[in-house]
Each structure stands twice: as structure tokens, then as C-alpha cells.
C-alpha positions as CSV (number, residue, x, y, z in Angstrom):
1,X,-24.5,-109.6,-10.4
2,X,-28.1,-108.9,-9.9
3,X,-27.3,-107.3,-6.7
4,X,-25.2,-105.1,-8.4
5,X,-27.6,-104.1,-10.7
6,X,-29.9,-103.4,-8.1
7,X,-27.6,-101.4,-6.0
8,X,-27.1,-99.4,-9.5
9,X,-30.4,-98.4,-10.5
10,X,-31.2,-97.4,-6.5
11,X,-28.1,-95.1,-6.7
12,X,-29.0,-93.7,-10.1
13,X,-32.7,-93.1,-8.6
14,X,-30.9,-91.3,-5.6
15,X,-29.1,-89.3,-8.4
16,X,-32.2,-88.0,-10.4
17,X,-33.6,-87.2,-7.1
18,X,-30.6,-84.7,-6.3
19,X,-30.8,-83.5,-9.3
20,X,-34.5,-83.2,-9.9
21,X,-34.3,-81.2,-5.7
22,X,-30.8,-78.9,-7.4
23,X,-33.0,-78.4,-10.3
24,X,-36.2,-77.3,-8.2
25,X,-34.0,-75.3,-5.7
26,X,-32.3,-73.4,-8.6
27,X,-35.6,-72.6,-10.3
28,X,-36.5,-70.8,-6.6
29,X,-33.1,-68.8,-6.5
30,X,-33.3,-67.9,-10.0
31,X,-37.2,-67.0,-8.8
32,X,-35.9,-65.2,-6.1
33,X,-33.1,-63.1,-8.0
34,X,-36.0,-62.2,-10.9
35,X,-38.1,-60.9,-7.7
36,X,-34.8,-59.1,-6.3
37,X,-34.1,-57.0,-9.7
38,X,-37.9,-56.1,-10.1
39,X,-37.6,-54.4,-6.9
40,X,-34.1,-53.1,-7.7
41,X,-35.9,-51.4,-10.4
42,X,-38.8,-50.0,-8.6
43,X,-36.6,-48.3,-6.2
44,X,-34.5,-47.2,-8.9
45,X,-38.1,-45.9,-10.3
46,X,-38.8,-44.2,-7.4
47,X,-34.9,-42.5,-6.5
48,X,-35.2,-41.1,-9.6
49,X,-38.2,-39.9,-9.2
50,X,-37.1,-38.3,-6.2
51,X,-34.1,-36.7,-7.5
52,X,-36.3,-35.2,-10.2
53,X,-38.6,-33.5,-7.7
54,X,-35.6,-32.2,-5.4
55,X,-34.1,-30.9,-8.7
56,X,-37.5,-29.0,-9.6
57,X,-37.8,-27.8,-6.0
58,X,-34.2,-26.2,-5.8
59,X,-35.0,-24.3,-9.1
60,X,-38.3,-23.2,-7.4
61,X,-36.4,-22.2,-4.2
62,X,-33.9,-20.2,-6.4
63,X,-36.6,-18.5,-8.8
64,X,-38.1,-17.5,-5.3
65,X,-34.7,-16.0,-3.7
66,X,-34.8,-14.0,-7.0
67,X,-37.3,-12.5,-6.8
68,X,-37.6,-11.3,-2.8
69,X,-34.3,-9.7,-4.1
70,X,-35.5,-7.9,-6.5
71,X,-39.0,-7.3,-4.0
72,X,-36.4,-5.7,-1.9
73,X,-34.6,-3.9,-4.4
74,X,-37.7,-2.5,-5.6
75,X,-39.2,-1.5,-2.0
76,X,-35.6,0.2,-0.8
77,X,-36.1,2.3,-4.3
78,X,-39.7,3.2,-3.5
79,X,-38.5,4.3,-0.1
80,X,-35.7,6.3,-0.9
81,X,-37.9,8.5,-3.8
82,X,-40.7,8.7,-0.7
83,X,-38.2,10.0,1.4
84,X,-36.9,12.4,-1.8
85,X,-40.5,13.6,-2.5
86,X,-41.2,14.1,2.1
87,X,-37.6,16.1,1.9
88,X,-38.8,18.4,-1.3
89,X,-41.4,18.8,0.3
90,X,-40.6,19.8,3.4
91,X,-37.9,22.1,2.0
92,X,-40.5,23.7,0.0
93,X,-42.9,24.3,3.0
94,X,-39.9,25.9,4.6
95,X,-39.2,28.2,1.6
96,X,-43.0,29.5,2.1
97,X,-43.0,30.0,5.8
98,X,-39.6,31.9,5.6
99,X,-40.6,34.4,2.6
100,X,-43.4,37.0,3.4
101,X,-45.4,36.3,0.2
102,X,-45.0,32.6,1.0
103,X,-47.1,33.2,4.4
104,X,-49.9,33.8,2.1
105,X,-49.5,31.3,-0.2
106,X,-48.2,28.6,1.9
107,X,-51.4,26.7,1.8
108,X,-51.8,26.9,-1.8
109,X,-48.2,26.0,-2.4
110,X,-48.2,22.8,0.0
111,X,-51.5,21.8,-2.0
112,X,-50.3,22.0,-5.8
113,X,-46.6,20.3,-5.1
């Protein structure tokens, strides 16, 4: 009987050391995961982030197409009333070169216009 007992109290050590080793190994894993979902959220910090900035940058990029159209728009009016204003007055230098009284005032009209 006593060897019995003995053989029981060595098993029930072996047991609490299994379970104190489970115990210690399951405190690491759960150590582990916490470590896992604190980096989970960092990069979720920082993806965000990210998508925030390419947001803000393809607003930029649209602001900026925008406005070299209306640049554009802008220049090809300013072209068109030079080219009006080169035509006028070219017709109008014409007009005094043609006419006799224009000869003389040709200069004087080509200055004032």
C-alpha cells in the first residue's frame, strides 16, 4: 500500500509539472498573440496613413490637371485676340498704303492704333 502511495504522489508531481510547463507555454502564446495584434495595429496605423496621403495626393494631382486646362484655355484665348489685334492691324496698314491720303498718314495711323 505504501508503494502505492508513493507511486501516486510521483504521478501527481509529474502532473503539476505538465501543467505548471502547459501553463508557462500558454502564458508565451498568449504573449506572443498580444505582440502579433500590437503589430497588426501598427500596420493598420500606418496603411491608413498611407491611404490618406494617396487620397490627398490624387486631389492635388486633379486640382493641378485643372488648372493647366484652364492655363491652356487661357493662353489659346490670348493667342487668338493677338492674332485678331496682328490681323486689324495689318488690314489697317494696308488700307493706308492703298489710299493716297493714307501714304501720308501711314505712319501716324500705324502709331495711334
Amino acid at each position: 500500500m505504501k508503494s502505492l502511495a508513493t507511486q501516486t504522489a510521483k504521478a501527481t508531481d509529474d502532473i503539476a509539472r505538465q501543467i505548471d510547463a502547459i501553463q508557462r507555454s500558454s502564458g508565451g502564446a498568449v504573449a506572443a498573440i498580444n505582440e502579433i495584434a500590437r503589430i497588426i495595429g501598427q500596420i493598420d496605423q500606418v496603411a491608413t496613413g498611407i491611404a490618406s496621403a494617396v487620397e490627398e495626393e490624387g486631389a492635388a494631382t486633379k486640382e493641378i490637371a485643372r488648372n493647366v486646362q484652364q492655363a491652356a484655355t487661357g493662353t489659346h484665348e490670348v493667342s487668338s485676340n493677338i492674332g485678331g489685334v496682328s490681323a486689324a492691324r495689318f488690314g489697317k496698314l494696308q488700307r493706308c498704303r492703298t489710299s493716297p491720303q493714307g501714304r501720308r498718314t501711314s505712319l501716324t495711323a500705324i502709331s495711334t492704333s
